[in-house]
Structures are given as structure tokens and as C-alpha cells.
C-alpha positions as CSV (number, residue, x, y, z in Angstrom):
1,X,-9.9,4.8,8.6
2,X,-13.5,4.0,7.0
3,X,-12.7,2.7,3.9
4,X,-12.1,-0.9,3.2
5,X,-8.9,-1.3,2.0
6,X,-8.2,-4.9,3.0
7,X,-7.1,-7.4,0.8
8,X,-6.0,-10.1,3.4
9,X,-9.1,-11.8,2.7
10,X,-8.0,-12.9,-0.3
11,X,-7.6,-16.8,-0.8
12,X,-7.2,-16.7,-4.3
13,X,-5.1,-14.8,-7.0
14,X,-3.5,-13.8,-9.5
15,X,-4.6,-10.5,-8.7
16,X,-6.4,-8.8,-6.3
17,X,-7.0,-4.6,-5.9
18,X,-8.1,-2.5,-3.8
19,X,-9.0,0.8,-4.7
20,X,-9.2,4.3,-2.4
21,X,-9.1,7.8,-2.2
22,X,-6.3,9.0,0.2
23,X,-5.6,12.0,1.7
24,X,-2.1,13.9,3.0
25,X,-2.3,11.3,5.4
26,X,-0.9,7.5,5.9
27,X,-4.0,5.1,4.5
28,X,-3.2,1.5,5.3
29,X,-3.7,-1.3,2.8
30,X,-3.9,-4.7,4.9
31,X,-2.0,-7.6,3.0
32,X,-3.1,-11.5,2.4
33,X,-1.0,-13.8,4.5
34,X,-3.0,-16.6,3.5
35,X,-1.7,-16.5,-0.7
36,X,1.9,-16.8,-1.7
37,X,1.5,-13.3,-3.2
38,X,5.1,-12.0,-5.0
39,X,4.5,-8.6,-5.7
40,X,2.8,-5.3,-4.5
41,X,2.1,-2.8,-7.2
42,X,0.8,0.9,-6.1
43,X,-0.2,3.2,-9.2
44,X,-2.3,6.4,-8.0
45,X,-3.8,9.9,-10.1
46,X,-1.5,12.2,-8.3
47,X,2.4,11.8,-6.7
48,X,2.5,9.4,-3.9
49,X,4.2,8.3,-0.9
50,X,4.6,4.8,0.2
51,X,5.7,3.2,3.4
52,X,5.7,-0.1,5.3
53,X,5.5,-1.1,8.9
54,X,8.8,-1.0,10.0
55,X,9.2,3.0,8.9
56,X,7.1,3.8,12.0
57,X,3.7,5.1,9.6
58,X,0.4,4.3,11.1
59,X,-3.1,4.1,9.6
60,X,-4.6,8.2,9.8
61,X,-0.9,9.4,10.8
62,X,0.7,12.2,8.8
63,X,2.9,11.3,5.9
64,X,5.5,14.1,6.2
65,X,6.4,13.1,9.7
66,X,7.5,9.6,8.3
67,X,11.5,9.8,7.5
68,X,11.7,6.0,5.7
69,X,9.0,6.5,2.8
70,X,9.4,6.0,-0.7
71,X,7.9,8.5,-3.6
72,X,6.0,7.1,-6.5
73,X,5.5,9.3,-9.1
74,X,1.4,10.3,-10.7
75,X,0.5,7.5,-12.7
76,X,3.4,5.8,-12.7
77,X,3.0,2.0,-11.3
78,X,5.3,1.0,-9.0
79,X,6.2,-2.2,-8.1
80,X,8.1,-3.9,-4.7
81,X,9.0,-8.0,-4.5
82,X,7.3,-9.2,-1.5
83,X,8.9,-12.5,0.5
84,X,7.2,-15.9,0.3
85,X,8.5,-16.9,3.9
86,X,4.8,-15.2,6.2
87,X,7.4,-14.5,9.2
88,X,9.0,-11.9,7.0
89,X,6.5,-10.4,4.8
90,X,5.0,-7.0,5.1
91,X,1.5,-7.3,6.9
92,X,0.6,-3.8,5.2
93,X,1.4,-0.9,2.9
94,X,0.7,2.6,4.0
95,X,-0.1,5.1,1.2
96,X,-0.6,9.3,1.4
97,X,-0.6,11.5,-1.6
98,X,2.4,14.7,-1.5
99,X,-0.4,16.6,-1.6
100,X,-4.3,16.6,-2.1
101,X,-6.0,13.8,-2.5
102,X,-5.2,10.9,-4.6
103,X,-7.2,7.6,-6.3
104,X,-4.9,5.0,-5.4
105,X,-4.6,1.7,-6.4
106,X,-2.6,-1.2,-4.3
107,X,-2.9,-4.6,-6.5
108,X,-1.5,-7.8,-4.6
109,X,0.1,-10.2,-7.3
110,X,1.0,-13.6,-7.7
């Protein structure tokens, strides 16, 4: 997708957050491997879904065609423990809104 929503480049936290308006469908939020991050927070203006790499989303693909997603609720933060150990953790987060469009929020922790 065109916007930016990396926040692997991050070297340095304890926080770091990206910001994006996203659609009906899956927007991908790249992940740091290079900090020892410990948490991924998603908070958005409407109802949310949320879904990692292993659930089969993709970056542009549609939301309701993903079985293994999780619902965050409007304006309600939500937060998910990442692993220390690289080889394990999550390289992403996808993130589509139920319906509309959402401001969404993905903050990378330490």
C-alpha cells in the first residue's frame, strides 16, 4: 500500500508509532527486529480488526476473508506481548477497520 507504515527502522525506543488511515482492507504495519521491543499496542477511531502473519492476511487483501483475526473495539487500546527471541517474533501486524475507514494507531513498546 502507499503509506508508510514501517516502524522496523526503529533503533531506538521506548516507543515508536505509526499512524494511518485504513480501509475494509488488511494494512500492514512492518515491525523493528533490530529493538528488543515487548509489546504491540493497536488503538484506532472506529472498530478494528487485527491479524498477524501466520493467519494468512496480506498487505491490500480483504479483512473478512481472513478466519484467524482478532476484534479491537473503537478507541479501545489493545495490547499483545511480543517475544524477545527474533526467530519467533511477528515481522508484522495487519490492521482493517469492520467497516469504513479508520485512524489507526500501531505503537511498538519497550
Amino acid at each position: 500500500m502507499a503509506v508508510d507504515t514501517t516502524l522496523a527502522t526503529f533503533t531506538k525506543l521506548p516507543r515508536a508509532v505509526a499512524k494511518a488511515s485504513v480501509g475494509t482492507n488488511w494494512q500492514e504495519f512492518t515491525l523493528s527486529r533490530r529493538v528488543e521491543s515487548s509489546r504491540v499496542t493497536v488503538t484506532g477511531s472506529a472498530a478494528l480488526f487485527v491479524a498477524w502473519p501466520d493467519s494468512g492476511a496480506s498487505d491490500g487483501g480483504a479483512a473478512g476473508s481472513t478466519a484467524n483475526k482478532e476484534i479491537v473495539a473503537a478507541t479501545t487500546p489493545t495490547m499483545w506481548q511480543v517475544p524477545s527471541n527474533p526467530r519467533i517474533r511477528a515481522s508484522s501486524v495487519f490492521v482493517a477497520a469492520q467497516t469504513g475507514t479508520a485512524t489507526v494507531y500501531v505503537t511498538l513498546e519497550a
